[in-house]
C-alpha positions as CSV (number, residue, x, y, z in Angstrom):
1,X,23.7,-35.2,29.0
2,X,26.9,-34.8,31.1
3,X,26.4,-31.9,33.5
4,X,27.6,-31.3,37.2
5,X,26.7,-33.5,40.0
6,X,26.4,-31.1,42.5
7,X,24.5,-27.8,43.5
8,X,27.7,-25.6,43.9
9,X,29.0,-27.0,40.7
10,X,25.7,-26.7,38.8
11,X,25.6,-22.4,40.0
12,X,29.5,-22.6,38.4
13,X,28.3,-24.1,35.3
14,X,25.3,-21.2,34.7
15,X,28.0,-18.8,35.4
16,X,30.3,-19.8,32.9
17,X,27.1,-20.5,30.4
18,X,27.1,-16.3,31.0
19,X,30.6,-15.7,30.0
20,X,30.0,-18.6,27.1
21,X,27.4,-16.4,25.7
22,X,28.4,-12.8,26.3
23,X,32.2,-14.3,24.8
24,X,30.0,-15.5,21.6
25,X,27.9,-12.6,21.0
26,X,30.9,-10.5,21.7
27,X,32.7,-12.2,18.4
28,X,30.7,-12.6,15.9
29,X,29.6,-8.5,16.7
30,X,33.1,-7.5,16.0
31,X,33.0,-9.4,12.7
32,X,29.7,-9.2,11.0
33,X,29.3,-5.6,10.4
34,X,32.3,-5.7,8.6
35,X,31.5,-8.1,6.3
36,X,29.5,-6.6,3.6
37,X,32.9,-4.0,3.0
38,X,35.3,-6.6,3.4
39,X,33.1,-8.6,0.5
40,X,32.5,-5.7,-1.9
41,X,36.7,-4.8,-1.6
42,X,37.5,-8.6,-2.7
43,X,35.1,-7.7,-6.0
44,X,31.9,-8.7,-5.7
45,X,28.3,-6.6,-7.1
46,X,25.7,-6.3,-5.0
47,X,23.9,-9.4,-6.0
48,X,26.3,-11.8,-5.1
49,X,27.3,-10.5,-1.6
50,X,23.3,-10.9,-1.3
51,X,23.1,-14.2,-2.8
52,X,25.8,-15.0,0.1
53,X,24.3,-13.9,2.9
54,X,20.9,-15.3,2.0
55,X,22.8,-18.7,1.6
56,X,24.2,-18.0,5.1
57,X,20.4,-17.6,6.5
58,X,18.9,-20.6,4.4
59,X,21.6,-23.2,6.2
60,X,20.7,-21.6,9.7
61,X,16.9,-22.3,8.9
62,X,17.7,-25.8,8.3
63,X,20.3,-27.1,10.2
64,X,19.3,-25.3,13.5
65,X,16.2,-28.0,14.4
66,X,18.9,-30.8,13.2
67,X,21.6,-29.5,15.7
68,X,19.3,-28.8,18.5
69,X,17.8,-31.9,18.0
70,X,21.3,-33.8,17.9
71,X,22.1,-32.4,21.1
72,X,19.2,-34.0,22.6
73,X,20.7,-37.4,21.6
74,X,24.8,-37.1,22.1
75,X,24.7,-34.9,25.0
76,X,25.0,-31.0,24.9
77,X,29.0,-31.8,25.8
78,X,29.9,-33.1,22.2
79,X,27.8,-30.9,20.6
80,X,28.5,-27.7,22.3
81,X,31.9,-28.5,22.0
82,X,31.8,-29.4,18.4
83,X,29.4,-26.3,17.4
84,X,32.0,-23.9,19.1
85,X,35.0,-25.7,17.3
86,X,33.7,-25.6,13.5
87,X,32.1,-22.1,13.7
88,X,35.8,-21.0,15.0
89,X,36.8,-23.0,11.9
90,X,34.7,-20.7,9.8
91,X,36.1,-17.8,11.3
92,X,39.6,-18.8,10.9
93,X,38.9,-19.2,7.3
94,X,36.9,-16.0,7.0
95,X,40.4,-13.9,8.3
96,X,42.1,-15.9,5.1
97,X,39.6,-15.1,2.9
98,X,41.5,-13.1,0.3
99,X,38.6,-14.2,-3.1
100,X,34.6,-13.9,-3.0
101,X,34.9,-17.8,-3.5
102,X,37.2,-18.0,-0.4
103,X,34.5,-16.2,1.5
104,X,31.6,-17.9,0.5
105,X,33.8,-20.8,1.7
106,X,34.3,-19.6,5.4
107,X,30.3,-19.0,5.9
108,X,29.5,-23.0,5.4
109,X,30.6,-24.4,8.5
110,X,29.0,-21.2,10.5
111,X,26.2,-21.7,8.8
112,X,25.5,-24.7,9.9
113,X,26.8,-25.1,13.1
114,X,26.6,-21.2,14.7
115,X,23.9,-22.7,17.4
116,X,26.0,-22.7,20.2
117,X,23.7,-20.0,21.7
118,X,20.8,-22.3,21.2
119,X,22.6,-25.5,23.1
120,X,23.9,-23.2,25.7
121,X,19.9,-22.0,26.5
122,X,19.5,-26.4,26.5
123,X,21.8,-26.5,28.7
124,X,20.5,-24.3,31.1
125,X,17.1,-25.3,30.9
126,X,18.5,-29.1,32.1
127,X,20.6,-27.5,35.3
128,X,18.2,-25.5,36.6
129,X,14.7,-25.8,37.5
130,X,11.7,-24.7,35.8
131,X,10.8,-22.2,38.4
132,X,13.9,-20.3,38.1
133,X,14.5,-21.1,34.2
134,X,12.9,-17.5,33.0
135,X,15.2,-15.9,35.7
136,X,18.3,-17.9,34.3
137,X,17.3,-17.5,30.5
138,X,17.0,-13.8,30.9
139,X,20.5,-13.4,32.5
140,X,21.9,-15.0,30.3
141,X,20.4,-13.1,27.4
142,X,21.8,-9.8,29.1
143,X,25.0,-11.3,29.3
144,X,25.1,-12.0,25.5
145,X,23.4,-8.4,25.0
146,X,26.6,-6.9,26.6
147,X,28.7,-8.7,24.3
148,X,26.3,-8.1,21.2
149,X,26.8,-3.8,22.3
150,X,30.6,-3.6,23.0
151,X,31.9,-6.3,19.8
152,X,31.1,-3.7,17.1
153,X,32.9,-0.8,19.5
154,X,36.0,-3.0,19.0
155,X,35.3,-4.4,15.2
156,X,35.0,-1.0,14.4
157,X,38.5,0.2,16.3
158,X,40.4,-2.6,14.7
159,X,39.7,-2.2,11.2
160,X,41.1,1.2,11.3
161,X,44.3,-0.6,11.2
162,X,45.7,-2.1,7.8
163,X,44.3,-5.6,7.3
164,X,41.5,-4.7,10.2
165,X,39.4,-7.3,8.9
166,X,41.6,-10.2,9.3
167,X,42.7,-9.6,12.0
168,X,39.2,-8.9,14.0
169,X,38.2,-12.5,12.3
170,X,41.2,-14.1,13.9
171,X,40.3,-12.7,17.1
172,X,36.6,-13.9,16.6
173,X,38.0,-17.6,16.0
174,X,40.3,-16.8,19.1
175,X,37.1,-16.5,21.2
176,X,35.6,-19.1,19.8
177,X,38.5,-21.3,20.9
178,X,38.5,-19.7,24.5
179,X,35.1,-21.0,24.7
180,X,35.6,-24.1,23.9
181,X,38.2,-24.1,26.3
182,X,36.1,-23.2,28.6
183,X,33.3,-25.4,27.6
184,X,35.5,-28.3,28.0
185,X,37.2,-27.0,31.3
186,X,33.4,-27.4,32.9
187,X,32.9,-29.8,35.7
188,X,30.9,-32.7,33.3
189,X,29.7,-35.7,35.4
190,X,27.0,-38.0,34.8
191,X,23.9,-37.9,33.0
192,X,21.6,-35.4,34.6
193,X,22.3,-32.2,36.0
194,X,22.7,-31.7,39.6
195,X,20.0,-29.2,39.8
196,X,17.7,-31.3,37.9
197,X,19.6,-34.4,40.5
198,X,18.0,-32.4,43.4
199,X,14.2,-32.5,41.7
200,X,14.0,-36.3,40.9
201,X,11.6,-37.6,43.1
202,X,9.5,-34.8,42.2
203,X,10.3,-34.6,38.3
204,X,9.3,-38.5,38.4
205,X,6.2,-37.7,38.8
206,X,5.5,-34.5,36.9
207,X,6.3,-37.0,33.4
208,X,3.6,-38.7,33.8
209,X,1.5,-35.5,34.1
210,X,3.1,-33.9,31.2
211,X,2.6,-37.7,29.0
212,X,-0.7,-36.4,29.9
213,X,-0.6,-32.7,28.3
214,X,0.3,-34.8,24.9
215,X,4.5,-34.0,25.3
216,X,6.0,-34.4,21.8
217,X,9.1,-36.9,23.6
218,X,8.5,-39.6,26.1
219,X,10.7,-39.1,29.2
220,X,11.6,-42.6,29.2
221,X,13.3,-42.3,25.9
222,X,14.8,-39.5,26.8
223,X,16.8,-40.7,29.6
224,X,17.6,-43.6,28.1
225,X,20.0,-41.4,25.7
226,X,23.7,-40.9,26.8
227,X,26.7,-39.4,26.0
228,X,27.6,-42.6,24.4
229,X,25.0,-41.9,22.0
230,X,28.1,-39.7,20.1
231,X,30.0,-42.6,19.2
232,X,27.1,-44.4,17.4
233,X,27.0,-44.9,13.7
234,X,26.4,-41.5,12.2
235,X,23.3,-43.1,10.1
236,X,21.8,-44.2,13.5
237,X,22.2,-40.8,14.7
238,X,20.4,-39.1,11.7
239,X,17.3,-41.4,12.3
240,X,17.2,-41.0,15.4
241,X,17.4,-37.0,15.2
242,X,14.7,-37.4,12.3
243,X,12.2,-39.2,14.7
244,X,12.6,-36.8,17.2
245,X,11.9,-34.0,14.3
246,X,8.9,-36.2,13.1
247,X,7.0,-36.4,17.2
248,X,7.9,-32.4,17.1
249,X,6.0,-32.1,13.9
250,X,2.9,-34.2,14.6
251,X,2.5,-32.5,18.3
252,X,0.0,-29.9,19.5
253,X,2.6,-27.2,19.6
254,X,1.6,-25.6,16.6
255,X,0.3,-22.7,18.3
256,X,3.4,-21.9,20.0
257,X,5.7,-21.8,17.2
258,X,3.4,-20.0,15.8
259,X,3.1,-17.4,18.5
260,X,6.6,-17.0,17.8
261,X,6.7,-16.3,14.4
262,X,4.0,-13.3,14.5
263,X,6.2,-11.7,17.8
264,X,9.2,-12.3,15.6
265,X,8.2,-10.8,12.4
266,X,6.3,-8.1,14.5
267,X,9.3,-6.9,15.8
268,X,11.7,-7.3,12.8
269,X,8.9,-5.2,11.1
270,X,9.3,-2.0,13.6
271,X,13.0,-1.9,13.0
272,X,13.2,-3.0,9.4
273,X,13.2,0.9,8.0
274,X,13.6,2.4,11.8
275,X,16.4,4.7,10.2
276,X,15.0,5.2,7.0
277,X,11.4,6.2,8.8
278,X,12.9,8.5,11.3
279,X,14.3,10.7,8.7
280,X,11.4,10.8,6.3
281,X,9.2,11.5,9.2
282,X,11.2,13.7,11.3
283,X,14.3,14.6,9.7
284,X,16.3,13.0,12.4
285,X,20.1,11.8,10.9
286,X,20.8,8.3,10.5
287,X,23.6,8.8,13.8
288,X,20.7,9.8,15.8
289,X,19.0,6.4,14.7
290,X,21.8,4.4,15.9
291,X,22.2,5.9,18.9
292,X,18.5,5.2,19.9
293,X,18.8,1.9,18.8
294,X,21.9,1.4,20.9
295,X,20.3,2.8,23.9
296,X,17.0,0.3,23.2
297,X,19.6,-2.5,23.4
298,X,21.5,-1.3,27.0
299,X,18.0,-1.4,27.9
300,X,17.1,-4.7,27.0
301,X,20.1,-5.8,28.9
302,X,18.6,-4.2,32.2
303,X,15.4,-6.0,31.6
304,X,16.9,-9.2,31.6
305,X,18.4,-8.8,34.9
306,X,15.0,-7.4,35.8
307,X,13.1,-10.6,34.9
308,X,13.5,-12.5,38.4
309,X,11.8,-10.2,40.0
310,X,8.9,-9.7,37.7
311,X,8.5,-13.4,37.4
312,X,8.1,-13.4,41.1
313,X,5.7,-10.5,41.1
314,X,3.5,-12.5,38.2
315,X,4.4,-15.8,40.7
316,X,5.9,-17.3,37.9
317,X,2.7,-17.3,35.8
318,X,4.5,-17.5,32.2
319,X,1.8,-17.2,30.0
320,X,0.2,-14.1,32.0
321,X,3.3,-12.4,31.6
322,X,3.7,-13.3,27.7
323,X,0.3,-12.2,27.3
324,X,0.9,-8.9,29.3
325,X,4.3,-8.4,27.5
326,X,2.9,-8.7,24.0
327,X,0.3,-6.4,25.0
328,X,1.9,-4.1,25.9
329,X,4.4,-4.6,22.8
330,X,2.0,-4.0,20.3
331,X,0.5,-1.0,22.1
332,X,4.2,0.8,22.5
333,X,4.5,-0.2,18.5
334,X,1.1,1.5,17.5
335,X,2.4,4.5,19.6
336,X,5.9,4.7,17.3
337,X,3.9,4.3,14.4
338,X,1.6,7.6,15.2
339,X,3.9,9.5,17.3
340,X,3.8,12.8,16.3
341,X,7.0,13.9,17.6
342,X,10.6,12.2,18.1
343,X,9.9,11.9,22.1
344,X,7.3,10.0,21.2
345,X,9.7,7.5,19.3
346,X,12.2,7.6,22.6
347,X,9.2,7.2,24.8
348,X,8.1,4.0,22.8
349,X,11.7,2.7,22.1
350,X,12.7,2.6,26.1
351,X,9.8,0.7,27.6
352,X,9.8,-1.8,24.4
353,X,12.9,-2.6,24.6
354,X,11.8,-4.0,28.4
355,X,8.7,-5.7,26.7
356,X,10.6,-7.3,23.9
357,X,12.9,-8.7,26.4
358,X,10.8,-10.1,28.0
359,X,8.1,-11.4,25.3
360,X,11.0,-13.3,24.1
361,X,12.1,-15.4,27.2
362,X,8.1,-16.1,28.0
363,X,8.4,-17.5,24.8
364,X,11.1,-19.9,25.2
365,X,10.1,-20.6,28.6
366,X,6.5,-21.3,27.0
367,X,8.0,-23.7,24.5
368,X,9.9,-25.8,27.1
369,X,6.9,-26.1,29.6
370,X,3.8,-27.0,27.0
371,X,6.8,-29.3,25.1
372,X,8.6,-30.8,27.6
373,X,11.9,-29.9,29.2
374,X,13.3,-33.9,28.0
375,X,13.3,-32.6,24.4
376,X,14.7,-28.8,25.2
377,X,17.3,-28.9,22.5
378,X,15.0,-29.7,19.3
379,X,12.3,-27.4,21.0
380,X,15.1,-24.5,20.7
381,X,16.0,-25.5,17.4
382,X,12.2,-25.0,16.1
383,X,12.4,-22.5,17.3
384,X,15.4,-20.6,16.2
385,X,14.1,-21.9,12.2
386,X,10.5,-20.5,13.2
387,X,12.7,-17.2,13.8
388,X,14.6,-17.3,10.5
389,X,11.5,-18.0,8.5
390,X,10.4,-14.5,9.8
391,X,13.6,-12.8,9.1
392,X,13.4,-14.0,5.7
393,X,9.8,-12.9,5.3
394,X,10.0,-9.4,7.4
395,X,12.4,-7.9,4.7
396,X,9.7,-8.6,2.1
397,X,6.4,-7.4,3.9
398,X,8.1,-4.5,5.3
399,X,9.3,-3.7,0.9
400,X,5.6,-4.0,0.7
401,X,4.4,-2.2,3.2
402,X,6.6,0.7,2.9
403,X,5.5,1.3,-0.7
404,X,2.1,2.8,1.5
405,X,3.6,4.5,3.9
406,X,7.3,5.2,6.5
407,X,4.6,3.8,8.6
408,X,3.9,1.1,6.9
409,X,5.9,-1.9,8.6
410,X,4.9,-1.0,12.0
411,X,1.3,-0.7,11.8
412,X,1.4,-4.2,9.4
413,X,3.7,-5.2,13.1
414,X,0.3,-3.8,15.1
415,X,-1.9,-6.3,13.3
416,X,0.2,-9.5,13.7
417,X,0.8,-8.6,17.4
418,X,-3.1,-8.6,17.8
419,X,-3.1,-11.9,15.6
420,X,-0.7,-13.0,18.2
421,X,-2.8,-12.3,21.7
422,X,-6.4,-13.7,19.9
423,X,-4.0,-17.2,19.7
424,X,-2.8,-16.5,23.6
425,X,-6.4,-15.8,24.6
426,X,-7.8,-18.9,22.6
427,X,-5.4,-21.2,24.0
428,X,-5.4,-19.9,27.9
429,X,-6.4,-22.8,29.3
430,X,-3.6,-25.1,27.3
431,X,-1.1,-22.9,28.6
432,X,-2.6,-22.3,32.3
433,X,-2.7,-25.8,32.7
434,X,1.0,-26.7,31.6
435,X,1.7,-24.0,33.5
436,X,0.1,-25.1,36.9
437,X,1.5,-28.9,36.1
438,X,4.7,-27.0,36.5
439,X,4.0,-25.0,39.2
440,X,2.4,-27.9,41.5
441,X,6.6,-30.1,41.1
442,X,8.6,-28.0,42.1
């Protein structure tokens, strides 16, 4: 998969993965809360700037398994690269957007090819090892937090200025090209990561004890795959990628994805009408509702630089702490959903946004043990679709359940949490035992 040979070179590589992602998030935040104004000035109703956006979601749901799953065959190098290069197409375009048709234009090639969060999170999982992969994946989920918290700061400075919204989408394409720059600046070698270079003897014998666990991809195929892969006939390339999609679908990771979707739409559900529901229930402003939900997310950045040592403290026991985690998740959302006061809701909002963090690296982490690390890019691409099926469905439910009650969407979020830790508890052997295969090869 073309990574560095060497230890010193693989630590540079997860260090510029950081700046890759807080650089990414840090773009398309300036941009995207702009959008809906910058659409409605060029003309369009309501309905259409929907029909958009939904558009924009439906082409993530599909093309995010096909892109993580390409990765897994040309190497993450050319498609890293190649993601990063066409979204900062669709940027470019979006700043010369000047008709609704224009627009619609610019959101095609970031619709299909915005995964470069996804490959980067491949990426890591192939340099480093599985012991320090949570630790890794948190970081760099704070890193792209901080970028996801200061983009709309300066989104919403620029387009005070005349043409604002151009400009701040020339800048986002501008980033986009700085990381590809630096994508391509990285120190590439080989096939295998040095990391993962270090762990061979060992990892050469943990395949045949995952083949055993029922791994959706043989480890043979997968290093048979190389960079040359990319320069194969575009038809052998969609085969392949369809064959790796097929073993995904026919595995026993069901459960997982599953696991994800009911955490997902869980906790889309508590902030689908968070503003709306703090000022029916306690007259609090809409700023005020921001403002908490900003300080949640500073907050979620400290728990990711928190999560090495509380994987150490759980001794690296995944699934305990995903099981704890969501626990304690659905108790904190129960809690919002009676508080009887607004220092309830702060109460609630500060330690979830520690147990959300890190619910959803377990996750991943989860995913790439019972799955197999060989086949981490289609894994992540499931994944990411299982995620946009719930963010498709949450709007709905929580329509639904808000006809009831403000409280509606977060208790409906209580009873899909607890849906969530029967699966855990039902399947705690599947997991402990993927998890001690790991633990016993490194």
């Amino acid at each position: 998969r073309g990574a560095a040979a060497s230890p010193a070179a693989s630590a540079r590589f997860v260090r510029c993965l950081y700046a890759v992602g807080f650089l990414d998030l840090f773009g398309v935040s300036m941009v995207v809360p702009l959008m809906n104004l910058h659409i409605k000035s060029l003309g369009a109703s309501h309905t259409v700037a929907g029909i958009i956006g939904s558009l924009y979601g439906v082409m993530q749901l599909f093309s995010s398994t096909f892109v993580g799953c390409w990765s897994d065959i040309v190497g993450r190098r050319y498609s890293l690269l190649a993601c990063i290069l066409l979204s900062a197409l669709g940027y470019f375009l979006l700043g010369n957007s000047t008709t609704v048709f224009l627009f619609a234009i610019s959101r095609v090639p970031v619709g299909i090819f915005k995964h470069t969060l996804s490959i980067s999170k491949a990426l890591l999982s192939d340099l480093v090892s599985e012991r320090d992969r949570p630790l890794v994946m948190g970081r760099f989920n704070a890193a792209s937090s901080v970028g996801f918290i200061l983009g709309p700061v300066v989104g919403g400075y620029l387009a005070e200025f005349k043409g604002g919204f151009y400009q701040t989408s020339f800048l986002c394409a501008s980033i986009f090209l700085l990381n590809g720059g630096l994508v391509w600046m990285l120190p590439w070698s080989g096939e295998n990561t040095g990391n993962r270079d270090r762990y061979q003897d060992k990892e050469s014998n943990s395949f045949s004890a995952k083949s055993n666990h029922d791994h959706p991809l043989k480890s043979a195929a997968s290093r048979a795959v190389t960079n040359s892969s990319f320069f194969q006939s575009p038809w052998i390339q969609v085969a392949t990628v369809l064959k790796k999609i097929k073993e995904i679908a026919c595995s026993n990771l069901w459960d997982v994805f599953l696991l994800r979707f009911l955490m997902s739409v869980a906790i889309l559900l508590y902030y689908s009408n968070f503003t709306l529901a703090m000022e029916e229930r306690f007259g609090v402003k809409p700023l005020f509702a921001g403002y908490l939900m900003s300080y949640s997310s500073a907050l979620g950045v400290l728990a990711g630089c928190l999560l090495g040592p509380i994987t150490k403290l759980y001794r690296h026991d995944t699934y305990r702490l995903l099981l704890h985690s969501s626990t304690f998740t659905c108790t904190l959302i129960l809690l919002y959903a009676s508080a009887p006061s607004i220092w309830m809701v702060i109460l609630s909002s500060t330690f979830l946004a520690f147990s959300t963090t890190i619910g959803r690296t377990c996750i991943i982490d989860l995913e790439l043990t019972v799955g197999g690390n060989e086949a981490s890019g289609t894994l992540l691409g499931v994944g990411q679709s299982v995620t946009s099926v719930g963010r498709i469905i949450a709007p709905l439910l929580s329509g639904v359940a808000q006809e009831f009650s403000p409280c509606g969407p977060p208790s409906l979020a209580v009873g899909l949490a607890l849906v969530a830790i029967m699966i855990m508890n039902a399947n705690k052997q599947k997991y402990r035992s993927h998890g001690s295969v790991k633990l016993k090869h490194q």
